[in-house]
C-alpha positions in Angstrom: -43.7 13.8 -10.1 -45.9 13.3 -6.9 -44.4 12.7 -3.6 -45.3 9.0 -3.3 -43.1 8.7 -6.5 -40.1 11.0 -5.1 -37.2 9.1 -3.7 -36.3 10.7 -0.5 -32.6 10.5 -1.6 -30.5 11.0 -4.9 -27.2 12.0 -6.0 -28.2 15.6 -6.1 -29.5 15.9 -2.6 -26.5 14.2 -0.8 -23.6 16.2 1.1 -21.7 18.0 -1.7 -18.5 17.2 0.6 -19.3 13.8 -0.1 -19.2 14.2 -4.2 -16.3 16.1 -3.5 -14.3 13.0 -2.6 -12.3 12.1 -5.0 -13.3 8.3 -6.7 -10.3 5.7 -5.3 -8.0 5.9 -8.1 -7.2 2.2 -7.3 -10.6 1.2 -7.6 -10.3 0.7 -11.5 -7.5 -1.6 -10.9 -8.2 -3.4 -7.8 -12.0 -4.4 -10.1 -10.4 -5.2 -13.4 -8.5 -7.7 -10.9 -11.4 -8.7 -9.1 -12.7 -9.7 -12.8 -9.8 -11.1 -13.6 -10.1 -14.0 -10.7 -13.2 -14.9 -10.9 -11.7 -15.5 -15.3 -9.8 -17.9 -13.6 -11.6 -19.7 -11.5 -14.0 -20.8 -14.2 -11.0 -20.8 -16.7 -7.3 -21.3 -15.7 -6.5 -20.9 -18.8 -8.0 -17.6 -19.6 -4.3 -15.7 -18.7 -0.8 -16.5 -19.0 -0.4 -16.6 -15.1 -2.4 -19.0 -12.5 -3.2 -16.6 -9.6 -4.2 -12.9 -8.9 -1.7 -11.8 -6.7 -2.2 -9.2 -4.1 0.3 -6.6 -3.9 -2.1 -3.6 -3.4 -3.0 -5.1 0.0 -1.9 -4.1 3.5 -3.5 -6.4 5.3 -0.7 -8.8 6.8 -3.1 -11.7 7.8 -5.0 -12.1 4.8 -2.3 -12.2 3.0 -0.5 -15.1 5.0 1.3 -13.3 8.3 0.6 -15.4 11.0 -1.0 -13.7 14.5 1.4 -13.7 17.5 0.2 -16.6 19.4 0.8 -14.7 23.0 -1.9 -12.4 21.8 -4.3 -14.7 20.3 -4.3 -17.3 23.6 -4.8 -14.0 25.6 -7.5 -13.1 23.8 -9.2 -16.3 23.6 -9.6 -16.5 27.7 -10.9 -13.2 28.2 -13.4 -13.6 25.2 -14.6 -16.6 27.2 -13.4 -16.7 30.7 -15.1 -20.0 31.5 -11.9 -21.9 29.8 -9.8 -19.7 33.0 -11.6 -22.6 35.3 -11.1 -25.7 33.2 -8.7 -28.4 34.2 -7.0 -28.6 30.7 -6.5 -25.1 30.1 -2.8 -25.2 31.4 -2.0 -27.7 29.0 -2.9 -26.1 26.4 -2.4 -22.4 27.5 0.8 -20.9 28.1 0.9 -20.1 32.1 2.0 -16.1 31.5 -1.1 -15.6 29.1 -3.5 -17.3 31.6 -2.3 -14.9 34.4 -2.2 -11.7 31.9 -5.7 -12.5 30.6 -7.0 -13.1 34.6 -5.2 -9.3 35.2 -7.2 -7.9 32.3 -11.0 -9.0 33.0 -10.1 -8.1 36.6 -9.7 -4.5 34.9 -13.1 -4.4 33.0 -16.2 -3.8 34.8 -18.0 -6.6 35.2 -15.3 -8.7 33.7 -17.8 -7.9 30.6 -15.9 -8.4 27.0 -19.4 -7.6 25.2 -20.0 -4.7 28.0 -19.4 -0.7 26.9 -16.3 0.4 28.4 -15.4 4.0 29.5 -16.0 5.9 26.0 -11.8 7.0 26.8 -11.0 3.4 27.0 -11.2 1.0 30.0 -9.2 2.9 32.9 -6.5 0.0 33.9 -5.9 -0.9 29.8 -5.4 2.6 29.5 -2.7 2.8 32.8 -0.9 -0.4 31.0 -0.7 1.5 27.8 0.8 4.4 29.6 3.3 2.6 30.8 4.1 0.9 27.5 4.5 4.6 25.8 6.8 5.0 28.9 8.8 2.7 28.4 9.6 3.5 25.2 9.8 6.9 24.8 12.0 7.0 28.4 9.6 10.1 29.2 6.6 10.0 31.5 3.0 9.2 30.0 -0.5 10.1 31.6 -3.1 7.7 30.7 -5.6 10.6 30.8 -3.7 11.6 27.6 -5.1 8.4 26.0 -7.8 7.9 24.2 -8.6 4.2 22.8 -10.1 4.2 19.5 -10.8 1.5 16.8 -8.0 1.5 14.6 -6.0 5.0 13.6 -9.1 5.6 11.0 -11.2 6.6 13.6 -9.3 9.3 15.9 -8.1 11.1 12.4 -11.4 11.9 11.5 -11.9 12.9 14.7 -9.3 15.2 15.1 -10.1 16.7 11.7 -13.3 17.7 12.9 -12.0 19.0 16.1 -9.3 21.6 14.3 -11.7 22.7 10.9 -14.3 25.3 11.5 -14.6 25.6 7.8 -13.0 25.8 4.7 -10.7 28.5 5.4 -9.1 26.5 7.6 -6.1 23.9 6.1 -3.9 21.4 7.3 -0.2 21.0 5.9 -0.1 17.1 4.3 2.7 15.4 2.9 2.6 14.2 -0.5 2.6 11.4 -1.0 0.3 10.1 1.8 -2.3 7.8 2.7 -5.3 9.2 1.4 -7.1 9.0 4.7 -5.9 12.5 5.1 -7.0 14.1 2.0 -10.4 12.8 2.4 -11.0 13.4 6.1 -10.4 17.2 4.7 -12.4 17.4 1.8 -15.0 15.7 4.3 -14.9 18.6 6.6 -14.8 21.3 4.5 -10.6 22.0 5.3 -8.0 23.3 2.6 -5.6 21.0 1.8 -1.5 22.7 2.0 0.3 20.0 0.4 4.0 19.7 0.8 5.6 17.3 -1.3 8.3 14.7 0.4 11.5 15.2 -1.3 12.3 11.5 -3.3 16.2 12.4 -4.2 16.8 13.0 -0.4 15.0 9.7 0.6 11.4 11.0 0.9 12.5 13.4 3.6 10.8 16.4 4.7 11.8 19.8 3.3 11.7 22.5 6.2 12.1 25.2 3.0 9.5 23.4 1.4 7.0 23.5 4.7 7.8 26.6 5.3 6.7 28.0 1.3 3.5 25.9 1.0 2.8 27.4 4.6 3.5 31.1 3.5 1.3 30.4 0.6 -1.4 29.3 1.8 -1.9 32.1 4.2 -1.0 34.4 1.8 -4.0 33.3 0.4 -6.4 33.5 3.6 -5.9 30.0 4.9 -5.0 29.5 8.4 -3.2 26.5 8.8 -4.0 24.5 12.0 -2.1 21.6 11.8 0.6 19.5 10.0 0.2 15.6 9.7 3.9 13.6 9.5 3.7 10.1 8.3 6.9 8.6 10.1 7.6 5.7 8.9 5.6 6.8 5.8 3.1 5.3 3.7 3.3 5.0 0.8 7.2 6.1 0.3 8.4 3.7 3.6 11.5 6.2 4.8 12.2 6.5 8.4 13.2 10.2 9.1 16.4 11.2 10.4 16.3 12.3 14.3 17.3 15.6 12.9 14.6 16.3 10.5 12.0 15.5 12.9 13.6 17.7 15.6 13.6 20.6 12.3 9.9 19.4 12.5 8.8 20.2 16.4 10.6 23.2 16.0 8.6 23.9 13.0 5.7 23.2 14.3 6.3 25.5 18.0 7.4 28.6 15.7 4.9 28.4 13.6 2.0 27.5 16.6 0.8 24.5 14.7 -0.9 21.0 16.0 1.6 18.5 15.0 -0.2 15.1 14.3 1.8 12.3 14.1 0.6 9.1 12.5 3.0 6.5 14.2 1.1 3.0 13.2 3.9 1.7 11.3 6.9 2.3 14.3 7.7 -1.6 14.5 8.4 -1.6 10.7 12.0 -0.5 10.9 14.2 -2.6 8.2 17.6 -0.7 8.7 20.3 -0.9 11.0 21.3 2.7 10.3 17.7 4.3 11.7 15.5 3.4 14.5 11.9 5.0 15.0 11.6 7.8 18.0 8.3 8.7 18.4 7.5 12.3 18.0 7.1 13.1 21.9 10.2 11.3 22.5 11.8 14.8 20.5 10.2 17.4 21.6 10.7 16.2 25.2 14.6 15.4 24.7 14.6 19.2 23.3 13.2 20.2 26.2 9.5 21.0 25.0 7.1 20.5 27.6 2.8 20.4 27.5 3.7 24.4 27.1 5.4 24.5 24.4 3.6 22.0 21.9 0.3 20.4 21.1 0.9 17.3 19.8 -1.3 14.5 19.1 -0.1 10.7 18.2 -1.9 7.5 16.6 -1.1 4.3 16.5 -2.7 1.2 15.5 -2.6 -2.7 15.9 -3.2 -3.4 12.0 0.6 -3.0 11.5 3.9 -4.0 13.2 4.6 -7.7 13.4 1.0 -8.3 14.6 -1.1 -7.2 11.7 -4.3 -7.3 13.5 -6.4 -5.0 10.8 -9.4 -6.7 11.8 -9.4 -6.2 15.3 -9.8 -2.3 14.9 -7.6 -1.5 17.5 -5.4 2.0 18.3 -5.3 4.8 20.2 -4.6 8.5 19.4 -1.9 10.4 22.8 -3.2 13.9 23.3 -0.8 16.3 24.8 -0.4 19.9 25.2 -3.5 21.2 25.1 -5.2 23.0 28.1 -8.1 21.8 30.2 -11.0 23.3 27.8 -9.5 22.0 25.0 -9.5 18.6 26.5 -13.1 18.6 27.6 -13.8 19.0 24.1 -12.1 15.8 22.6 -13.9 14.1 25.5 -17.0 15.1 24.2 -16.4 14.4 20.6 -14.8 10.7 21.3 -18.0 10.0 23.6 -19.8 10.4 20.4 -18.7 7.0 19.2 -19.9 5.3 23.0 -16.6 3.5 23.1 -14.3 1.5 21.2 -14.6 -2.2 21.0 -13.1 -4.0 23.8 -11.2 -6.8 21.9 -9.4 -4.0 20.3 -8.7 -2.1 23.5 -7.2 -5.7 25.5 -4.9 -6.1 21.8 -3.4 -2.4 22.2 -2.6 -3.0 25.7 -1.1 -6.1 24.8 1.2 -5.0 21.7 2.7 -2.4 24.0 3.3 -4.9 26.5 4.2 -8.1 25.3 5.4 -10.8 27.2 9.0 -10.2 28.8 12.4 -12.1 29.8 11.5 -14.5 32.1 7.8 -14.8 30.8 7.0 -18.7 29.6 5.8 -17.6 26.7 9.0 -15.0 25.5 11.1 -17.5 23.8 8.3 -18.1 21.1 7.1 -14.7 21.1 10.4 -13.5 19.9 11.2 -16.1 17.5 7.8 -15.7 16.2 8.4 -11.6 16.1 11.9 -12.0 14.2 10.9 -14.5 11.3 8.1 -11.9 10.5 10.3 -9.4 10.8 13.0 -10.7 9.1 10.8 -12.2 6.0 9.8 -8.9 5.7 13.2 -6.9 6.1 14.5 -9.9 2.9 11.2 -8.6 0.6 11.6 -5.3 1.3 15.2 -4.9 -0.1 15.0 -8.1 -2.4 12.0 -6.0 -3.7 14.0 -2.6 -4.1 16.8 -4.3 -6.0 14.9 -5.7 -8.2 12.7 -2.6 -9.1 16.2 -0.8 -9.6 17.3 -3.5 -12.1 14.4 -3.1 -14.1 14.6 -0.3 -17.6 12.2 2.3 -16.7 11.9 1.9 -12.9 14.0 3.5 -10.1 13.1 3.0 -6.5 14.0 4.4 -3.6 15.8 2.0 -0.1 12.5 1.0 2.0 13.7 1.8 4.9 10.7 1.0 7.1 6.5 0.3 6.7 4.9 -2.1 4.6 5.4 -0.9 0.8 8.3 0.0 -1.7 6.9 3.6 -4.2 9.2 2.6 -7.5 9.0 5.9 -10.2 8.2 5.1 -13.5 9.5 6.6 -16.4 6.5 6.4 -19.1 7.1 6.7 -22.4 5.3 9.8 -24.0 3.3 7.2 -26.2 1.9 5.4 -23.2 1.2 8.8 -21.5 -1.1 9.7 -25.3 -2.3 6.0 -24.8 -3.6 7.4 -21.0 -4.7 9.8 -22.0 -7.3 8.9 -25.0 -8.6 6.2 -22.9 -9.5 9.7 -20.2 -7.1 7.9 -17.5 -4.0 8.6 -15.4 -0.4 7.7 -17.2 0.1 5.1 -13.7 -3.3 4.0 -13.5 -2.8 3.1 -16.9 0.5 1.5 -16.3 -1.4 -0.8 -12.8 -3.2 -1.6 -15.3 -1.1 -3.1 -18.6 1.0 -5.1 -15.4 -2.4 -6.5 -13.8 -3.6 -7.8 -17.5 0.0 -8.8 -18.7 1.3 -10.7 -14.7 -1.3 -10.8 -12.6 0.0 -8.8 -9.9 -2.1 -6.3 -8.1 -0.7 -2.6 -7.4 -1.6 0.9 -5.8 -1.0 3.8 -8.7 1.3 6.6 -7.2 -2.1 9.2 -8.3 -3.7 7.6 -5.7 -1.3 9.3 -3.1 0.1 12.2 -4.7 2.7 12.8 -6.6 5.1 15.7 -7.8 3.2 16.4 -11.1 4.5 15.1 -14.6 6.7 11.9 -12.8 4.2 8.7 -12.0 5.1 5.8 -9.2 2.9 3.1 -8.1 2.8 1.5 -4.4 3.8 -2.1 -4.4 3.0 -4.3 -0.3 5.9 -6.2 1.0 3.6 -8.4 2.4 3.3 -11.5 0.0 4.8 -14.7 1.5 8.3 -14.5 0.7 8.5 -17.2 -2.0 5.7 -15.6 -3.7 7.0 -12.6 -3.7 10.4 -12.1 -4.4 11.8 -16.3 -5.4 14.0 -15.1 -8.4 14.4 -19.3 -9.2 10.2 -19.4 -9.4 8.3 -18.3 -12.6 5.3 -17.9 -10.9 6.8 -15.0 -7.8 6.5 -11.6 -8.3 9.9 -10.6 -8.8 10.3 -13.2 -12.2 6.8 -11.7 -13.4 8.2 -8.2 -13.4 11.6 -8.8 -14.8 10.0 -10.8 -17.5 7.2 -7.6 -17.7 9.6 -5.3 -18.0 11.7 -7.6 -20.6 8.9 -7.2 -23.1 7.2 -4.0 -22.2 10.2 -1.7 -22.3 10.6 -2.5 -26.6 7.1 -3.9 -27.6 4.6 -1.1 -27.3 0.9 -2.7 -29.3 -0.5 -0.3 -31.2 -3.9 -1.1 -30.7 -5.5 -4.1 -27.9 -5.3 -6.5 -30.6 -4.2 -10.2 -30.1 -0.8 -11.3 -31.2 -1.4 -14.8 -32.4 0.5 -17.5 -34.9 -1.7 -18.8 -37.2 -2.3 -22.4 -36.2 -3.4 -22.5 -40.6 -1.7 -25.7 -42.0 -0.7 -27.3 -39.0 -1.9 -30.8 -39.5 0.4 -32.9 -37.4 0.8 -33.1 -33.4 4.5 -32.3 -33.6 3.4 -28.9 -36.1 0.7 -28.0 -33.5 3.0 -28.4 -30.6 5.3 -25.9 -32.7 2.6 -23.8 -32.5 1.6 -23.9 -29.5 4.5 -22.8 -28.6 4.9 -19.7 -30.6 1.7 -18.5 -29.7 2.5 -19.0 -26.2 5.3 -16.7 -26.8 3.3 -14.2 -28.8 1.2 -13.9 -25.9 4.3 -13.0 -24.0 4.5 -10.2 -26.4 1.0 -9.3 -26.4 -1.4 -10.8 -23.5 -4.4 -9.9 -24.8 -6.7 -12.5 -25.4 -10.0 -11.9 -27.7 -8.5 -13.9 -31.6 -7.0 -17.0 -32.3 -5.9 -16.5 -35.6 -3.8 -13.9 -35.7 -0.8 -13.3 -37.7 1.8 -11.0 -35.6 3.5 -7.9 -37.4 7.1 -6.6 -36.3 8.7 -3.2 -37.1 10.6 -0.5 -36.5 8.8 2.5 -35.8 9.4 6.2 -36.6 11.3 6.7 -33.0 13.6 3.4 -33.7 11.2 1.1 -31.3 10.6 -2.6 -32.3 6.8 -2.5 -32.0 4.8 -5.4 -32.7 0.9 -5.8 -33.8 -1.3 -8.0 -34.4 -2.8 -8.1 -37.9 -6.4 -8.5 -38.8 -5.2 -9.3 -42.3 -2.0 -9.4 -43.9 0.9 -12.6 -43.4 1.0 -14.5 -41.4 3.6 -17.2 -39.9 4.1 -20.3 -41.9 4.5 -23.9 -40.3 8.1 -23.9 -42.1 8.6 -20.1 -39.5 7.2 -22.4 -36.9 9.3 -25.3 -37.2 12.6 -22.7 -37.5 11.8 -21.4 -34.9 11.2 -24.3 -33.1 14.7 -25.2 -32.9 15.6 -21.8 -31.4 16.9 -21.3 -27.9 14.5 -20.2 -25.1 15.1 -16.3 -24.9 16.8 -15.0 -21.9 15.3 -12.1 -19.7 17.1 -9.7 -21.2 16.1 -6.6 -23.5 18.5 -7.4 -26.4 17.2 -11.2 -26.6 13.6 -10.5 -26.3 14.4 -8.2 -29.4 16.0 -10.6 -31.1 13.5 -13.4 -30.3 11.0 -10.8 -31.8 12.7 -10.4 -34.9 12.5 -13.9 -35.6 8.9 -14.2 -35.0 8.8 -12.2 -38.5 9.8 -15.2 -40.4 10.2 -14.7 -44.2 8.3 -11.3 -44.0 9.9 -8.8 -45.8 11.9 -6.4 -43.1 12.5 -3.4 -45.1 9.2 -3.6 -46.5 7.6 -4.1 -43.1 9.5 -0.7 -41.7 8.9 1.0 -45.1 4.9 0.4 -45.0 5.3 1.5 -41.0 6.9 4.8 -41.8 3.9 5.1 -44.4 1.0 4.1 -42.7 0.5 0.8 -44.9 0.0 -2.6 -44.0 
């Protein structure tokens, strides 16, 4: 090949850290739904359901969460100051956010929105952030310990390169977790020590546990630098205990390792019976000073009862490191120039929104509590549903965005996985995207304790959507009614389950058809034939399984028209069963379950 013909770049020649990432585990599902919409948009009748619905998303704006309107008008006058010197500004501007956003573009140099800022953050935002963390922590913060950043993504990656040197070096990471973590490692070359969460105990941390997979790992020749908490966690949503995060400092000071504590989700908090404490809240009530632990913090605006995901705002509190140390961060995080303003004035604002007194409180707190409160309802009208379902158990979400329900997969679904070369849950997202329409996160995606299987399911769906149990169309209805069929109809083969519409000359026979194949595509939502007959029998492990046949019987207008006078079948186990039974019409039972024990049709 000569060089003019040489591409400068292929697959072979790139980073081998960067083939080393895993692919997204979600991507297969999150495409097949992406497919799946744009079915519907040129067909709305090419699925049983009307909509794609979302529940793989945290991103609380897009999917309906409406911005704090405090933070939005403050936003909007320092983006363009000129409306500051307009007559009708005060009539359409509350008079608090007026005077906040006048405080703020005295703080920026050159009162400059679209100017750099200090590559730490602007000085003053940073002093008001300070005394946010202050405030609620009841211990003293320095703003030199802050560094602005855009959004929590940004100062993790960071971080990670700051601690690896190379791939002896690991960092302790719970399991499940966000997979930011996992792949900022594999991108720097670090060991992953994973320590799993412990689901019977309410996705706590496991000091015994921490302290094995940290034995391990240097047992092996890893030195462990660091150990990243997820509190309240993502994807499990448990809010630790004060005690187990006090067990945790106390780890992390014996053991002389960087705990970094990934705090974006500390306004989610859905139970009376907890209430988040930042980690440098504990180690300074026990008495731990800048001595005695390093400790580094994140927190992010795309969370919380703001939702902001798109205005890339956080920060990351560094503490407990000495002078050199410090200098180094600096010089890393001026890498980046700075983060983006917008996201620096939001931060500043979400730790200090508008107080008693302020014109603008009363709204600001009614319009915190009904998101808060909508999403305290989904979150446990979410978790009791999951629990009532066969096959599914789900831990109390406690706090974050997300409820982690454990499936129990049958070992023929798990064969079914596994001869299509996929994941048992993957499998699983995908059988509810094709059969409901509802989008969700397989459990492989975050870890998992091997051989059990979970899948990560948003709270974020307006509330009607998600969890109306009097709507057909919400999430919770799809799912019982998912489960209903799923848990005792297991297809042999993706093969369409369709009534012959053969002999059906009349309106009223056709309507009776309809009907019944609307039903057998209730049993079996897959959507290639129309002229299917549908075959029910028991197998050889006592399940009621039901295929479609590419020859054989099939059901009679006479089957139609009995069954046409049937009931509508409940959402329960024993009447979809029964429901299914009928569907076999003058077949030959015995017959049926004889030919299935032999292999005959």
């Amino acid at each position: 090949m000569s060089p003019a013909s040489a591409r400068a770049l292929t697959v072979d020649s790139l980073n081998p850290k960067v083939l080393a990432l895993a692919d997204h585990l979600g991507g297969a599902v999150a495409g097949r739904a992406q497919r799946m919409q744009k079915e519907l948009e040129t067909n709305r009748d090419s699925y049983p359901f009307n909509e794609i619905i979302y529940c793989n998303l945290s991103n609380p704006h897009y999917l309906g969460q409406q911005p704090i309107k405090f933070f939005r008008e403050v936003l909007a006058l320092c983006d363009y100051p000129h409306l500051l010197d307009c007559s009708v500004t005060s009539s359409i501007f509350s008079s608090d956010a007026i005077t906040r956003a006048r405080e703020i573009l005295d703080l920026i140099p050159g009162r400059a929105m679209g100017g750099y800022s200090h590559c730490q953050g602007t000085e003053g935002l940073r002093n008001a952030i300070a005394a946010g963390i202050a405030s609620r922590d009841a211990f003293p913060c320095n703003a030199e310990d802050i560094f602005l950043t855009d959004g929590a993504a940004a100062p993790v990656h960071m971080v990670m390169h700051l601690l690896i040197r190379d791939e002896t070096d690991g960092i302790l990471c719970p399991i499940p977790s966000h997979f930011l973590y996992t792949s900022s490692m594999v991108l720097c070359g670090a060991t992953l020590v994973p320590y799993y969460l412990d689901e019977s105990g309410g996705w706590g941390v496991s000091i015994s546990d921490l302290k094995k997979q940290l034995d391990g790992a240097r047992s092996e020749g890893i030195t462990v630098r660091g150990l990243v908490v997820v509190n309240p966690g993502n994807p499990t949503g448990q809010v630790l205990v004060r005690e187990n995060q006090c067990e945790i400092v106390e780890f992390c000071r014996n053991e002389n390792l960087v705990l970094l504590a990934d705090e974006v989700y500390q306004e989610n908090v859905y139970t009376d019976e907890k209430k988040f404490i930042s980690f440098k809240k504990i180690a300074r009530s026990m008495g731990f000073g800048e001595e005695d632990i390093s400790l580094i913090s994140f927190h992010s605006v795309s969370n919380g009862y703001y939702g902001e995901c798109g205005r890339r705002g956080g920060y990351m509190e560094v503490t407990g490191f000495n002078s050199e140390v410090r200098k180094q961060v600096y010089k890393v995080a001026s890498l980046s120039s700075c983060s983006n303003l917008a996201g620096q004035v939001l931060v500043s604002l979400v730790m200090n929104p508008p107080k008693v007194g302020d014109e603008s409180y009363t709204s600001y707190r009614e319009e915190r509590d009904r998101i808060m409160l909508s999403l305290s309802r989904c979150a446990e009208a979410m978790v009791q549903a999951f629990n009532s379902l066969e096959g599914l158990t789900c831990s109390k979400a406690e706090g974050a965005m997300f409820v982690f329900p454990s499936v129990r997969l049958p070992k023929r679904a798990i064969a079914a996985a596994e001869a299509m070369n996929t994941k048992p849950d993957v499998f699983y997202a995908l059988r509810l995207l094709e059969n409901t329409g509802i989008v969700v996160l397989p459990g492989s995606v975050f870890g998992q304790v091997p051989g059990t299987w979970h899948f990560r399911c948003t709270i974020l769906q307006q509330e009607e959507k998600l969890c109306d149990s009097t709507s057909q169309s919400s999430v919770m209805a799809a799912l019982r009614c998912y489960s209903s069929t799923a848990a005792i109809i297991v297809p042999r083969r993706k093969i369409c389950a369709r009534a012959s519409m053969d002999g059906c000359s009349s309106s009223e026979s056709r309507q009776q058809a309809s009907s019944l194949v609307s039903f057998a595509c209730k049993v079996n939502k897959v959507y290639e034939d129309k002229n299917m007959g549908i075959l029910c029998y028991t197998d050889e492990n006592g399940e009621l399984v039901c295929e479609g046949l590419d020859e054989g019987p099939r059901l009679t207008r006479r089957d139609m028209e009995k069954l046409s006078h049937e009931r509508e079948p409940k959402n329960t186990a024993e009447d979809w069963r029964e429901r299914a039974l009928r569907i076999a019409g003058g077949i030959d039972w015995s017959g049926l379950q004889s030919a299935a024990a032999t292999g005959k049709k």
